[in-house]
N, C-alpha and C positions, 0 to 999 in steps of 0.2 A: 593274909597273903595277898599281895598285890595282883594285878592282871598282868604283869611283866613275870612275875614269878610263877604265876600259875601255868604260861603257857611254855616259860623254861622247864616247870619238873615234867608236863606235856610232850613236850619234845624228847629230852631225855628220855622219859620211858617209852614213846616210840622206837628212838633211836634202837633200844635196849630190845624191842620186840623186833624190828627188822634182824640185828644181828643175831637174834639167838634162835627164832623159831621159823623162816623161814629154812627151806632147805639148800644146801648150795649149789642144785641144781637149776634153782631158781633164784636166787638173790647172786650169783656172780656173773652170768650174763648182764643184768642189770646193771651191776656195778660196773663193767667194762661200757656197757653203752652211756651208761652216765658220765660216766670218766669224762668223755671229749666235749661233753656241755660243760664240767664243772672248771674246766681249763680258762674258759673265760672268763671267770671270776675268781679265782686261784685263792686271788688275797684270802677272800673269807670263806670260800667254800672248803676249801680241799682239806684243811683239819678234822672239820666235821664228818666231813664224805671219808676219810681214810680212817678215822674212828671206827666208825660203824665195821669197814673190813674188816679191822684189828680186833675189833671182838669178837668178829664171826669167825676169824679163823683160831681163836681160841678155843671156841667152842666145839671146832669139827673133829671129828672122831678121826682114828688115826685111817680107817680106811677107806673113807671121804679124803681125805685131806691128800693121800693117794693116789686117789681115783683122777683130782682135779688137781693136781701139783702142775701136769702142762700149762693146763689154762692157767692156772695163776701166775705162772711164772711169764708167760705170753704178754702175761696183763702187766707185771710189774718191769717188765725188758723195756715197754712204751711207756709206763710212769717213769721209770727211771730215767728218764729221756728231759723228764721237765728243765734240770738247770739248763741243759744245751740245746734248749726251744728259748729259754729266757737269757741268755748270755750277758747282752750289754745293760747297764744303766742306761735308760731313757724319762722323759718327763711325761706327763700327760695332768690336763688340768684337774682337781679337785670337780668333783659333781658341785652346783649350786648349795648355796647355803638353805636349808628347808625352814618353812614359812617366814622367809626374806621379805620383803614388798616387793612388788615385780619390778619397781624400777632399779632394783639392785640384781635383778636375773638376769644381769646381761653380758654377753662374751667378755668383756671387758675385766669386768668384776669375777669371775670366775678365774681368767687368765693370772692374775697377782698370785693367784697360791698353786704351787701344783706339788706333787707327791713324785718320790721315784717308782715309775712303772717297776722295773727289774730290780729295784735295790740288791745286792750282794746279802746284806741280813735276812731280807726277805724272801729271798729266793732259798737259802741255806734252811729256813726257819720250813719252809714250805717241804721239800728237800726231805727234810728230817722226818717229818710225819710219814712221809714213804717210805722212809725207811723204816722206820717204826714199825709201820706193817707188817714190811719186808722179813725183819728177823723178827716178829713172830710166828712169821710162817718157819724161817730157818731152826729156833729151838723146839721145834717139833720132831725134826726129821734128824734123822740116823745118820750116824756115817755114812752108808750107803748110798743113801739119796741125796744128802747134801752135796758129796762131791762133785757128782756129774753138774748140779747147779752151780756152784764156786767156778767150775773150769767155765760155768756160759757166758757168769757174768764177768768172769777175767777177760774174755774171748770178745766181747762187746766192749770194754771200754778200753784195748790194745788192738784192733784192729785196725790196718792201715791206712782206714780212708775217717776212722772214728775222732768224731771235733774232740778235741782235747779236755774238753770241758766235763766229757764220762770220763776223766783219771780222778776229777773234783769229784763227783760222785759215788766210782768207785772204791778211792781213800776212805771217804768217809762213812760208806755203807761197810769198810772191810774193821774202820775202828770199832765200829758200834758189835759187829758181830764178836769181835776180837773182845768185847767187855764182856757178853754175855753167856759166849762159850767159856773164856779163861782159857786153862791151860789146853781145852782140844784142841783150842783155834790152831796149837801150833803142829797140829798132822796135817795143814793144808797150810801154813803159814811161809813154808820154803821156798815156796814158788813165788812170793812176793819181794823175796831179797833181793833178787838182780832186779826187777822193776823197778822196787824204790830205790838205790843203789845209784841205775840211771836217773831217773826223773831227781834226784836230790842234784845229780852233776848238771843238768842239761835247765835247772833254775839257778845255777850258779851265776850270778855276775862278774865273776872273777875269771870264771870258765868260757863265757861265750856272750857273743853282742846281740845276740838273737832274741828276741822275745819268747817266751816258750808259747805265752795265749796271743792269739793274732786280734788282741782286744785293747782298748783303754786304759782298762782294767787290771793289766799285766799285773802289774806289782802287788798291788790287793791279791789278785786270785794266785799266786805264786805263793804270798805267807799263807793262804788256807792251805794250798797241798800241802807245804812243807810242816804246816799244825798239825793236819790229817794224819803226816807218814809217821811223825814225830811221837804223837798219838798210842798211834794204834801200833809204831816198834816199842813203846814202853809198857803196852801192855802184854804184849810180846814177850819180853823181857818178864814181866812182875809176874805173871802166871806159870812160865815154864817149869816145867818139872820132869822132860823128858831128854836133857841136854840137847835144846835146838841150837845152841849158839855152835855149831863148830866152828872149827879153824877155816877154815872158808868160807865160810857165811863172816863170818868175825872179818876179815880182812877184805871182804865185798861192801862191807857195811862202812869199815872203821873213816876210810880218808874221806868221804862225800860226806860223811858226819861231820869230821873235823873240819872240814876244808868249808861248811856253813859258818863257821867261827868265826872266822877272819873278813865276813861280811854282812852280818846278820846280826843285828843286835836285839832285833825281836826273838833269836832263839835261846836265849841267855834265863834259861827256866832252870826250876828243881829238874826237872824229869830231863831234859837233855841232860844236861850233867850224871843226874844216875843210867841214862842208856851211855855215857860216852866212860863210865868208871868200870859199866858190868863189858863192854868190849876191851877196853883197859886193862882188866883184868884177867883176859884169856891171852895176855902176851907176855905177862911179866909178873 
């Protein structure tokens, strides 16, 4: 075994003993005060860093996980923050080439190559691991306690003065939970029909001149939502088993679906088509 490998399984089982045997009285202060150092290295850090949580909150006992559901959720309300701290695509140079000759270390030569700081995949990629977290803290918790959290983080990312860029993160933290619950999802799932309903109408281009994101990026971050809401109504749809679809939800939902058609050729999938058949089919 290599010294490259040796200090990978090294790490990993540290990793392995932070999450599992410290207490959470003492390993999530830490992880909150760590949080706002690992933000400036995002790229490579924040996988690693939100591992580590996601295992510790596997581990916590139901009445630990309890105890500290405020804090945690405090802590992921400010994670969940990340895409709309990183919004736009920007550049920034690549680090020097290591063990170059020095007369190739120069501004010069560094400036030829640069990376996107904010990229859209990188940010989603980054994104994802917090949410990751996120609902494994969520398939722990009971009806009960979930709901009051559902209504916080609805409440944060529909708030009046909230960048629009938490509806980007709220979609897609609502698909991921919507995979993992299945068919509970839809005892809190009704409250999202008018939002998505609007937000389907209000990226229309047929409907309005307006950019929905006050960014460059409009068009890119418009097909994610509309991936996100497309998403996570399908699994909406494939899970149910307590008749969510009524007649009004059905007809809230059907013409902002439809009315994607006639401008969107990226929505032209299996699964749109199977959510546009199962509302289809509560009319006729």
């Amino acid at each position: 075994m290599g010294a490259a490998s040796q200090a990978n399984v090294r790490l990993a089982s540290l990793k392995k003993t932070l999450a599992t045997t410290l207490s959470p009285r003492v390993l999530l202060p830490a992880i909150n005060k760590t949080y706002k150092h690992t933000q400036k290295d995002w790229r490579n850090h924040m996988g690693p860093f939100m591992s580590i949580l996601q295992e510790h909150i596997g581990v916590m006992k139901k009445e630990e996980l309890t105890s500290h559901q405020s804090q945690l959720t405090t802590f992921f309300l400010e994670a969940l923050d990340f895409r709309a701290q990183h919004p736009e695509v920007s550049l920034e140079p690549l680090p020097p080439i290591l063990n170059a000759p020095a007369e190739r270390q120069t501004k010069a030569s560094c400036e030829l190559f640069y990376w996107p700081e904010n990229d859209l995949e990188e940010v989603g990629k980054t994104e994802n691991h917090i949410i990751d977290c996120l609902v494994a803290m969520v398939v722990k918790l009971s009806e009960v306690t979930f709901r009051p959290l559902f209504f916080k983080l609805f409440d944060w990312a529909k708030t009046e003065d909230a960048p629009k860029d938490r509806l980007l993160t709220f979609y897609n933290l609502a698909d991921c939970i919507a995979a993992k619950l299945k068919g509970l999802f839809t005892l809190f799932a009704g409250h999202l029909v008018k939002p998505f309903a609007d937000t389907l109408n209000q990226v229309n281009i047929s409907k309005t001149d307006e950019a929905f994101f006050d960014s460059e990026n409009d068009p890119e971050k418009c097909c994610l939502l509309l991936q996100f809401i497309l998403s996570c109504l399908h699994k909406i749809f494939l899970f149910d088993t307590q008749h969510f679809l009524s007649k009004e939800r059905a007809e809230a939902l059907m013409m902002p679906l439809v009315d994607q058609v006639t401008k969107s050729d990226h929505l032209l999938t299996s699964h749109f088509f199977v959510d546009l058949t199962y509302l289809h089919w509560w009319f006729y």
